[in-house]
N, C-alpha and C positions, 0 to 999 in steps of 0.2 A: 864824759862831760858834755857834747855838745849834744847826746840823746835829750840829757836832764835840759840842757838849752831853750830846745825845743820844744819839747813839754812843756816848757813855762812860756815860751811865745806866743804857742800856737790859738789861746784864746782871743790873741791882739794881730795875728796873721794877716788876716784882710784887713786890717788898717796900714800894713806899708806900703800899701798901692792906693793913689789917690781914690781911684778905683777900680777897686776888684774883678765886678762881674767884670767893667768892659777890658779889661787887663787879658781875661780869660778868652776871654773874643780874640783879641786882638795877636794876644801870642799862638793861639791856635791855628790862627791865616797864615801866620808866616812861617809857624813850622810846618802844618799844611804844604805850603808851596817848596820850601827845603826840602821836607821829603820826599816830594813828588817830582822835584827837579833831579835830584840824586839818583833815587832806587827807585820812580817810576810808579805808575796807578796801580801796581801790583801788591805796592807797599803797604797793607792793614792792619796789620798785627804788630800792637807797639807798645815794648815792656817801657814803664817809668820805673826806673830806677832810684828819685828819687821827687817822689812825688808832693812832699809836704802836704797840706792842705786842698790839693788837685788842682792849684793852678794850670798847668798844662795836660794833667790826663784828663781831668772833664772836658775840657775843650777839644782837645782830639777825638771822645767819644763823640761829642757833640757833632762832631762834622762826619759822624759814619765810621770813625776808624773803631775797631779791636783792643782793647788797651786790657794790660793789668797792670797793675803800679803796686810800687813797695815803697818805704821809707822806714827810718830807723827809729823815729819819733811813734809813740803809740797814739798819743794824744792827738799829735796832726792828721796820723790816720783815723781815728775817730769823726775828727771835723770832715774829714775828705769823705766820709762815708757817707756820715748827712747830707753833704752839697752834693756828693750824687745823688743819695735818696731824695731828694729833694727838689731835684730834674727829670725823676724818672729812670733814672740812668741806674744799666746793673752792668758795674764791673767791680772785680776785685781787688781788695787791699788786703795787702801781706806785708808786717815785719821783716824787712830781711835790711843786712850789711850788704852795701857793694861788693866786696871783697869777696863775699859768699853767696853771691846772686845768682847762679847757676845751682847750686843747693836749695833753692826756696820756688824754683819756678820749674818746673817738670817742662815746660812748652818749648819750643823752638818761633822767636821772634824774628821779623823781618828788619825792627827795629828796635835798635834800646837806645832811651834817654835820659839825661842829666842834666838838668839846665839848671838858672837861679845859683851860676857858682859852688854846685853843688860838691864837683871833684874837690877842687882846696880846701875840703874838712878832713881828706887825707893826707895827713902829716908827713910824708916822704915819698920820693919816686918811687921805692919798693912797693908802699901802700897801693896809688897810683895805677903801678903797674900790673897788680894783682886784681885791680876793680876793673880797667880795662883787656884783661885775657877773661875774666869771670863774663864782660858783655861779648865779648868776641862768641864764647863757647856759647852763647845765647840764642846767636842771633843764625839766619838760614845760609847758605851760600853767596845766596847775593844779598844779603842783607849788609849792616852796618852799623855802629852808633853816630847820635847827635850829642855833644857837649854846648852848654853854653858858660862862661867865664867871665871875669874879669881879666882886662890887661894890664898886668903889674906894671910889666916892661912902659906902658905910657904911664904912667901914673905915680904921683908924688908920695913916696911911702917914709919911714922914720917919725919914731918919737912918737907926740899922741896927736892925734887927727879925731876932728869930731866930721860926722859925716853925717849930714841931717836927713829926714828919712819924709814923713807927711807929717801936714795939719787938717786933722778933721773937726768941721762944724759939728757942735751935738746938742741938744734939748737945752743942758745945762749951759755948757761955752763951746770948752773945744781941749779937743787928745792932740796932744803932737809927742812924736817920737823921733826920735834920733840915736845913733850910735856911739859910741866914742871907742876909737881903733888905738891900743894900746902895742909900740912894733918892738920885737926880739928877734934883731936879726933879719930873715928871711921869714920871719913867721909873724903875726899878732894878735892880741888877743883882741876881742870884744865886746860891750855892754850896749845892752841896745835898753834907753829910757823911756818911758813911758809916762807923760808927764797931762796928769789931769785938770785942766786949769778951769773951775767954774764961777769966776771972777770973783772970787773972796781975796781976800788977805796974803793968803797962803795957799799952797797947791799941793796936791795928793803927784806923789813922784813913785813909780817902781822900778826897780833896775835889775835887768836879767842879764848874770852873768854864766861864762861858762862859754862863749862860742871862741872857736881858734880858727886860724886859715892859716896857709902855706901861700906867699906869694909866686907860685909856680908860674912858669912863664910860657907864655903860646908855642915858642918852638920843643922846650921841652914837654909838651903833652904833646906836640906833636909825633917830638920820636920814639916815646914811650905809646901812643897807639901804633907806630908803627914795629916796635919791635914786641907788642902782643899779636900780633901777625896779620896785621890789618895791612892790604895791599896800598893803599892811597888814601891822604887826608886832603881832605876837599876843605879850606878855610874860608870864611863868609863874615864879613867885619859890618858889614851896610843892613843885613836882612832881619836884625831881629835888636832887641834893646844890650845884648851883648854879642860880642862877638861868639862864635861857634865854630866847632872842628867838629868833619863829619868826617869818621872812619868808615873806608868800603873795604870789604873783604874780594872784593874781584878789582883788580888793576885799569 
């Protein structure tokens, strides 16, 4: 369900960031300095795991780094292919599941990445736990991964939450989207709207549903990197628009 999600997003993608290019920029300097505060200028070879649309793998190539990126959405990889082509940029996009990411990538990474909340599409610690021993067996010696998340634990969860998203100016009026978070439990669903308003009467509305998250919580991804055999989780709350665990395999 949340491949077909995505598939139906991905043409309205770059409309959840006010804006995109500079979004691109911008997360690219600070995982930029994350990585290079961690694992050091050595650090250039950097799998995306879960790339969407190449929010942060074109920006890492941009700054000189090595990237292959993967994602579970075809469609998002399609788009991510043009906005590389589109900069000039050759790196590859491959298909692949977390959970099977050491199956789709032949290379050995210094880095592998997840950001954009990407882990809590995995529906159980099991899941979780198999996406980070798959980046573990990725990555070199002194490599490690980067997660970025949501933190449940601060955050007002139950019942239905609308969580509003942008509003874009356009020729005709203006796009605005928003989500509405449906909760079971520990888990919830989501539709994210897409609402076309060009001052008539009436407005053109789509609504894509199909996406789930796991409210999993920052200590528990922390100990489930650590018992995929990652020596030290380095946490980082202030450096980037979500918080971040970065798994070192050397202590």
């Amino acid at each position: 369900m949340i491949e077909a999600y995505y598939d139906k997003l991905a043409p309205y993608y770059r409309c959840l960031f006010p804006d995109w290019e500079a979004s691109v920029a911008r997360q690219a300097r600070a995982l930029d300095e994350l990585i290079q505060a961690t694992f050091g200028p050595q650090a250039r070879h950097i799998l995306d795991a879960a790339c969407g649309i190449g929010t942060q793998s074109i920006g890492l190539a941009e700054l000189g780094y090595q990237v292959v990126a993967s994602d579970i959405s075809t469609a998002a990889l399609k788009l991510a292919r043009q906005e590389a082509a589109r900069r000039s940029l050759s790196l590859p996009f491959i298909q692949a599941d977390m959970r099977l990411l050491h199956q789709a990538h032949a290379g050995t990474f210094d880095v592998v990445i997840a950001c954009d909340n990407a882990i809590p599409h995995l529906l159980s610690d099991a899941d979780i736990l198999q996406a980070f021993q798959q980046f573990y067996a990725c990555t070199t010696p002194d490599g490690g991964c980067l997660i970025s998340v949501r933190d449940y634990a601060n955050m007002e969860l139950g019942g239905r939450r609308m969580y509003p998203r942008t509003v874009h100016q356009t020729p005709e009026g203006r796009t605005i989207l928003f989500d509405l978070w449906e909760f079971d439990g520990e888990f919830y669903d989501f539709t994210t709207y897409i609402v076309d308003d060009q001052g008539a009467a009436g407005t053109q509305t789509q609504a894509i549903h199909g996406g789930r998250y796991y409210c999993v919580t920052i200590p528990t991804l922390e100990r489930l990197l650590l018992e995929a055999g990652f020596a030290r989780v380095v946490i980082e709350r202030e450096k980037f628009y979500q918080p971040v665990l970065i798994g070192c395999k050397r202590a």
